[in-house]
C-alpha atoms as one frame of an Amber mdcrd trajectory, in Angstrom:
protein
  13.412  15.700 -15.109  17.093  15.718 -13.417  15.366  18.527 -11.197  12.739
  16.447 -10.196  14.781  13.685  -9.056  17.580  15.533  -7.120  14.882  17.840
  -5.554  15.212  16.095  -1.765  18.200  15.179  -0.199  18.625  11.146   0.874
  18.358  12.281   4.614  14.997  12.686   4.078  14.003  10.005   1.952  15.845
   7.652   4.965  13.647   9.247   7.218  10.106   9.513   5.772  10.816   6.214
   4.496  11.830   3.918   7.495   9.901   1.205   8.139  10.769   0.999  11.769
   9.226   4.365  12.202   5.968   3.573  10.291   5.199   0.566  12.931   5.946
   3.426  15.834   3.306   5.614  14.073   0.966   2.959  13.605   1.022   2.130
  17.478   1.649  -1.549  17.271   5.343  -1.201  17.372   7.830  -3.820  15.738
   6.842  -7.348  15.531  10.076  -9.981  14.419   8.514 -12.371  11.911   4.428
 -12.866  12.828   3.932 -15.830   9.811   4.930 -18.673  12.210   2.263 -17.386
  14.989  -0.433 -16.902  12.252   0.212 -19.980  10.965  -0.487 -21.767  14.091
  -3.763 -19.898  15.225  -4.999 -20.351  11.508  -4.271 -24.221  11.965  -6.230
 -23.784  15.407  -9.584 -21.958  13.789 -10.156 -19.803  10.868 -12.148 -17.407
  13.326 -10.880 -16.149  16.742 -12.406 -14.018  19.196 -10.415 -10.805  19.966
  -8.199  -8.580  18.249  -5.318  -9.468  16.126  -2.770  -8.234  18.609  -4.777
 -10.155  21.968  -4.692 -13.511  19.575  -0.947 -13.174  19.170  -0.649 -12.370
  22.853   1.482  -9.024  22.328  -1.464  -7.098  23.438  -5.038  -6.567  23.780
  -4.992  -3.849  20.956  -3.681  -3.241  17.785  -2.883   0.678  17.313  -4.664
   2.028  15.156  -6.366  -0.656  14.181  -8.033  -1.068  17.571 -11.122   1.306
  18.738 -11.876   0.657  22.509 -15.617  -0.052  22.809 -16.441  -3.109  20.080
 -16.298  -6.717  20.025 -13.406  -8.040  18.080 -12.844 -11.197  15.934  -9.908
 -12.151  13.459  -9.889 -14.012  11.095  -6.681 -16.001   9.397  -7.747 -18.255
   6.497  -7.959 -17.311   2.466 -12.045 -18.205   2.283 -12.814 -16.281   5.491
 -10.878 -13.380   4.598 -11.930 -13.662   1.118 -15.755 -13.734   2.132 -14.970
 -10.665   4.051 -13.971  -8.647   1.654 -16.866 -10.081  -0.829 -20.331 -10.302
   1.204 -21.304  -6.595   1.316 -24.169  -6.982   2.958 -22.595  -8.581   5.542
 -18.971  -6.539   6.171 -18.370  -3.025   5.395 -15.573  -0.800   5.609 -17.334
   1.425   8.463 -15.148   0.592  10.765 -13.051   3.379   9.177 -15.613   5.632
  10.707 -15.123   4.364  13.936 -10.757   4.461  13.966 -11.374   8.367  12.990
  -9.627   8.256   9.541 -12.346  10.249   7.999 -11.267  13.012  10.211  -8.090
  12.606   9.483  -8.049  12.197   5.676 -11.200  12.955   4.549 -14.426  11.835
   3.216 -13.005   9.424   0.964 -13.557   5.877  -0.870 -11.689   4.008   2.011
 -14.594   4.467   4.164 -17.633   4.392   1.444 -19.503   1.532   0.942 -22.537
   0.698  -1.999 -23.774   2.752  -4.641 -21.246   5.951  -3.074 -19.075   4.140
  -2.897 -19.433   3.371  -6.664 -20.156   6.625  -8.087 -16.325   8.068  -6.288
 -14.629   5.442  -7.527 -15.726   5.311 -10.692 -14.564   9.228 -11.166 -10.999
   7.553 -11.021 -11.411   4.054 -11.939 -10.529   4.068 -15.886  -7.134   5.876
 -14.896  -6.095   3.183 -12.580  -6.670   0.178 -15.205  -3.991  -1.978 -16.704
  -4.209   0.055 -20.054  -3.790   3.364 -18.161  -0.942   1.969 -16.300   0.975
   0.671 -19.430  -0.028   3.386 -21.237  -0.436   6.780 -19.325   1.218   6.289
 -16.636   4.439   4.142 -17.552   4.857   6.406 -20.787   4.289   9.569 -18.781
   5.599   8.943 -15.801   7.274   5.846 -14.360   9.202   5.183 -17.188  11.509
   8.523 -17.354  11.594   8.163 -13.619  12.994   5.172 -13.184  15.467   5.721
 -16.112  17.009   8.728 -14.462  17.006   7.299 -10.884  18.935   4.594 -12.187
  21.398   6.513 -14.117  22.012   8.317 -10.733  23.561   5.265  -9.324  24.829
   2.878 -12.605  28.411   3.741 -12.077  28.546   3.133  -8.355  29.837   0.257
  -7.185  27.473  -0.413  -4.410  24.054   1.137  -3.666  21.225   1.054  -1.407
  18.330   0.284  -3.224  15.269   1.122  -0.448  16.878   4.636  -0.169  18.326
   5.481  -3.674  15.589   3.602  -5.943  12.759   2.425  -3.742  11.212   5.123
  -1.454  12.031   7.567  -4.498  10.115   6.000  -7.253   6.687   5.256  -5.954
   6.190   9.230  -4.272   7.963  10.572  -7.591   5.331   8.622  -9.444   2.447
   9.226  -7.389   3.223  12.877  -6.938   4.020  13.836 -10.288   1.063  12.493
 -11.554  -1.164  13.958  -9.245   0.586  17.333 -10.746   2.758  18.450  -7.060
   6.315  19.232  -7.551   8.694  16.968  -5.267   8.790  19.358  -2.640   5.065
  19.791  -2.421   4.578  15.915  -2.171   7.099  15.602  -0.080   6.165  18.172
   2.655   2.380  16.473   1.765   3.498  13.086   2.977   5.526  14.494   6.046
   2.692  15.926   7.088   0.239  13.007   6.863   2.321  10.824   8.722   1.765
  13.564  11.372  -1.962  13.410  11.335  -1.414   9.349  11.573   1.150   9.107
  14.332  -0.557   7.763  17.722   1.629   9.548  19.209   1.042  12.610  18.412
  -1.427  15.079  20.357  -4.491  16.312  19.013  -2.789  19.577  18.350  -0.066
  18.611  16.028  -2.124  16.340  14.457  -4.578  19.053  13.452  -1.916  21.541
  12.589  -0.469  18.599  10.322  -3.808  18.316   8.368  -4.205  21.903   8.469
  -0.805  22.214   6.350  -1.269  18.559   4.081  -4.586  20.678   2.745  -3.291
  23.675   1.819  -0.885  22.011  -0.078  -3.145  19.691  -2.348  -5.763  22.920
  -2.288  -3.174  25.503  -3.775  -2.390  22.375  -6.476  -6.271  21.707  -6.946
  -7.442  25.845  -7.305  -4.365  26.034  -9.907  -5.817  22.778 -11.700  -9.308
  24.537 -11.672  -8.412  27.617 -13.253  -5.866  26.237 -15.358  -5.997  22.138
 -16.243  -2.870  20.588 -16.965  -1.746  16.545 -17.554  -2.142  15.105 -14.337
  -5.004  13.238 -11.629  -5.956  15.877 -10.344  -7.339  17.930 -13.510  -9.316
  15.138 -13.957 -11.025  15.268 -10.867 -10.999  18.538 -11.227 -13.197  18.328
 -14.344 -15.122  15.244 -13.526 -18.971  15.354 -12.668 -20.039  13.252  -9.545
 -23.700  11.517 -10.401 -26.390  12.712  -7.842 -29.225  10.169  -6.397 -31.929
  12.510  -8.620 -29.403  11.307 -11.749 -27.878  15.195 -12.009 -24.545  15.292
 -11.976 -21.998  17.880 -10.244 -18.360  19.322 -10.272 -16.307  17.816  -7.049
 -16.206  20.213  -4.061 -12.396  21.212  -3.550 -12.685  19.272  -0.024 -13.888
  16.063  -2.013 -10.436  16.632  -4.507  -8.790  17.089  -1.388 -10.151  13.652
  -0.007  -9.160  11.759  -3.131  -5.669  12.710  -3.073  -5.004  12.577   0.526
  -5.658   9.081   0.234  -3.814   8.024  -3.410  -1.054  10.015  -2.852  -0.327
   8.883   0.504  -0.949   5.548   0.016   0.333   5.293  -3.920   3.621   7.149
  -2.140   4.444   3.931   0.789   2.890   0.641  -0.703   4.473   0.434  -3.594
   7.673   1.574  -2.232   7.237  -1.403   0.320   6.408  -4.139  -1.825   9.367
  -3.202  -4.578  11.235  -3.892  -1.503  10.010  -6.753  -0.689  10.382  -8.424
  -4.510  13.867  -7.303  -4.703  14.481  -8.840  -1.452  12.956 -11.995  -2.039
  14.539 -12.283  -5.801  17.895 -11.535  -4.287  17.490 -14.555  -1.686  16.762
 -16.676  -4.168  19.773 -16.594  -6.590  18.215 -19.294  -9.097  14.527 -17.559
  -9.414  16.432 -13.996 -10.285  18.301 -15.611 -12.809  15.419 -17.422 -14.294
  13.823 -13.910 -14.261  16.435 -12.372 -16.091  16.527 -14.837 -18.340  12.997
 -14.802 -19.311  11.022 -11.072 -18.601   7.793 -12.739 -18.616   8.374 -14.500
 -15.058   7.499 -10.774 -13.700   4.393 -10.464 -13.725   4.867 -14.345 -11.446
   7.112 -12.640  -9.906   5.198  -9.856  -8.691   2.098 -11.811  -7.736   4.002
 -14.098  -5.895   5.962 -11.217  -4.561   2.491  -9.984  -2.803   1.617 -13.427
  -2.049   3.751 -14.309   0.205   4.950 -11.082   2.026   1.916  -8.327   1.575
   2.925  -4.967   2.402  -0.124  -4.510   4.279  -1.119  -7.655   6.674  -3.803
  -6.146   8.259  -7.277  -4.514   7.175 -10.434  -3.816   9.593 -13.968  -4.354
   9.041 -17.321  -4.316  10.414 -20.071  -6.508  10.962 -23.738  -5.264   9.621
 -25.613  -7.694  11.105 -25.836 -10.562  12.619 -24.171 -13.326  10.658 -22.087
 -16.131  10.753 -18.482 -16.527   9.306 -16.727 -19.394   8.936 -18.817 -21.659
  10.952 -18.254 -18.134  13.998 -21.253 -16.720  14.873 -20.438 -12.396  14.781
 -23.251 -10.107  16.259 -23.974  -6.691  14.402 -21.574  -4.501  14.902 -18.561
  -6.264  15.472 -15.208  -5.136  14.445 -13.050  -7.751  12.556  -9.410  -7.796
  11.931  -8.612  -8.884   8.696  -5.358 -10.832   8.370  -4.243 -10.978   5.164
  -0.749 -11.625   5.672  -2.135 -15.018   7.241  -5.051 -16.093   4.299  -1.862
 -16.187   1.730  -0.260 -18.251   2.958  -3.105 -21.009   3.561  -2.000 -24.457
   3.287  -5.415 -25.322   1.918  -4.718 -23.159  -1.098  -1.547 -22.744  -1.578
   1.625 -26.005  -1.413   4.857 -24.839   0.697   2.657 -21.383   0.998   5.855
 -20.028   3.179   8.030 -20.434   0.342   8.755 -18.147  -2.285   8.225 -19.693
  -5.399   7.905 -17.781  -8.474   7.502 -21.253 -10.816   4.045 -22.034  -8.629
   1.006 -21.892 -10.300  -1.029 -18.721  -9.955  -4.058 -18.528  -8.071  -5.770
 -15.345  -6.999  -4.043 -14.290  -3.546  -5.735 -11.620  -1.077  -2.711  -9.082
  -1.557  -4.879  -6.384  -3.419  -7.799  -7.474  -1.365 -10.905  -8.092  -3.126
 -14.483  -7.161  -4.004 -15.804  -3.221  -4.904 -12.504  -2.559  -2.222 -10.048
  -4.427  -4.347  -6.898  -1.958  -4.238  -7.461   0.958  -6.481  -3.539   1.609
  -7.466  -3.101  -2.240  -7.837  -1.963  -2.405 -11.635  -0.065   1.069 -11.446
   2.015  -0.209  -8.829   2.665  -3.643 -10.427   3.585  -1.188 -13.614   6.187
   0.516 -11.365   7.471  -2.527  -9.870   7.954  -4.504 -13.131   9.701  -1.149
 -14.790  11.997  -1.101 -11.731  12.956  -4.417 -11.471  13.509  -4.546 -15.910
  15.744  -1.585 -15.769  17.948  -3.088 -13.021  18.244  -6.551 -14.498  18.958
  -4.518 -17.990  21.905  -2.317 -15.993  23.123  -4.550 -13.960  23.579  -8.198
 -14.942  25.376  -9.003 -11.581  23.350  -7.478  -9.157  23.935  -9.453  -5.812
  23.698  -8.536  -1.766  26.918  -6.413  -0.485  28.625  -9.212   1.844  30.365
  -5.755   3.518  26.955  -4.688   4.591  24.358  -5.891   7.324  22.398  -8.514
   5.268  18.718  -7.083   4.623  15.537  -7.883   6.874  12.473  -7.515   6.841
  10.701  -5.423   9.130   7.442  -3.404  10.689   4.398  -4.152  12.556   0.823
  -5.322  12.096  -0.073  -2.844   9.525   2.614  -1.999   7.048   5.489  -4.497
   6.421   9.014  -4.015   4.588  12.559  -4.186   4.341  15.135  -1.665   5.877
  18.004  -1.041   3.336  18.938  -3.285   0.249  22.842  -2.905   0.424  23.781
  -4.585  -3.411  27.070  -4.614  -5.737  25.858  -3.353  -8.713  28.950  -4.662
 -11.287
């Protein structure tokens, strides 16, 4: 596995993996700290007219989030984002449609809604539950992984986590057990972010998707002819039911749409959140010790972790028909901005909901989202996150923030949200 690990240089994980340069590829550029701002328009209404960005007064659109054309609405508070996510009839995840991702990644289960929408995910679904991820996953995967990523720093004296651990755990994970070698999911993300950036012209974009396929395509022919231990055998050998109750093989372009979207995504949310826990734990001195004390706090840990700083603040969605939200009355066809980031951190749910507070009682947050959309990878990631975070409390019983260092921050935009580097003395 030593080859796997030490197969891309930490220039390049720095790179790919800057959080700065994911909110310039998202368009909405960096935004300091937006939980005060929320907190005051979701004490104003639950609903507001406009686009996230126009409400906050940065700008009357929100990158990629933002299609020119439609009537906007946001909406800040836990029930209204959790009704959202949870009337079907009502909100669907069209809107996709709209912002052009299907062209850029596919024909895949971000955009389906109903009884499709079922029948894709359900190809997948049993290898993304909680037994799967403590079972398949952690004992194929994530567990080696993080033991040899570790042992690559342990006698260091100082390390930075987001580069060394963080960025390299989650696309390790994701792309070995999809079955691409590092390189492959590597040159696969780099890519993707191409396709993505709103900067980039049409041209490069295409040429980026262009070269992101025939990567996953080589992998998925190979899988065909040959299966092996990995995601994509499986949807290589699963059969997709028909309307008429048949059932088929996947298409090599359906395959293709699948993974675009888990590996890219499985690759930057988890690596986002891990640093957001660490961050958080190491802030809070008492909690971390608490946790080390007692390994069961985790799984608090982690929930609490998304809770109160999701990686992802911002989802879109759109109006069906004519219906009313949260007292708001939204015509058919409406595009709403879903601010997540905001409905966890309701006062009506949560106590001291700005506060990170591991020892609070545990009520179902909006981090994973919710409904037939509720996040795929969910307990894979919290696998990989929990595994991290044991093996570093196991190794290194004095972890602590480098005073020598720039102390850590949290960064992005409206749509992905992390820290920069961890600096920490490991002994």
């Amino acid at each position: 596995m030593s080859d796997v690990i030490d197969a891309i240089d930490d220039q390049t994980y720095e790179k790919v993996f800057d959080i700065e340069e994911d909110a310039r590829r998202s368009g909405t550029g960096l935004i300091p700290d937006p939980y005060p701002l929320w907190a005051k328009l979701q004490a104003q209404a639950p609903v507001h007219p406009g686009t996230i960005a126009h409400c906050m007064g940065i700008s009357e659109d929100a990158g990629s989030m933002f299609v020119p054309g439609f009537r906007y609405f946001t909406v800040f508070n836990f029930a209204g984002v959790s009704d959202v996510f949870t009337r079907k009839d009502d909100f669907s995840s069209e809107l996709y449609h709209d912002m052009g991702i299907n062209r850029k990644l596919g024909d895949n289960i971000l955009s389906m809604d109903g009884l499709r929408h079922r029948r894709y995910r359900n190809l997948m679904q049993e290898y993304f539950q909680p037994m799967s991820a403590g079972g398949w996953w952690n004992d194929h995967v994530i567990a080696g992984l993080v033991d040899q990523l570790v042992s690559r720093f342990e006698k260091q004296p100082s390390v930075d986590l987001n580069t060394q651990f963080f960025a390299r755990l989650p696309m390790l994970t994701v792309t070995e057990g999809f079955g691409l070698s590092p390189t492959e999911g590597m040159a696969f993300r780099r890519a993707t972010q191409v396709t993505l950036d709103q900067s980039a012209t049409p041209a490069q974009q295409a040429e980026a998707e262009r070269a992101s396929d025939e990567i996953l395509q080589r992998v998925i022919r190979a899988r065909q002819a040959k299966p092996e231990d990995d995601m994509i055998s499986r949807l290589a050998d699963a059969q997709l039911e028909e309307d008429d109750e048949s059932t088929r093989p996947l298409t090599v372009e359906e395959i293709t749409a699948f993974c675009r979207l888990i590996v890219f995504a499985g690759g930057g949310t988890t690596w986002r959140q891990l640093g957001i826990t660490a961050m958080a734990l190491l802030n809070n001195p008492d909690q971390l010790a608490a946790v080390r004390a007692d390994r069961s706090l985790l799984q608090n840990t982690i929930l609490e972790s998304v809770r109160w700083n999701t990686n992802v603040p911002l989802f879109p969605r759109k109006a069906m028909r004519d219906t009313t939200l949260q007292g708001v009355d939204i015509p058919k066809g409406s595009a709403i901005h879903v601010c997540i980031g905001a409905a966890n951190r309701d006062p009506s749910r949560w106590d001291n909901p700005d506060k990170f507070d591991i020892f609070r009682p545990i009520q179902r947050s909006l981090a994973f989202a919710a409904g037939a959309h509720s996040c795929l990878g969910q307990h894979v990631a919290r696998q990989e996150i929990e595994c991290a975070l044991n093996a570093l409390l196991d190794r290194f019983p004095n972890i602590r923030w480098d005073p020598s260092q720039p102390p850590a921050k949290l960064s992005g935009g409206l749509i992905a949200r992390a820290p920069g580097p961890l600096p920490v003395l490991l002994h």
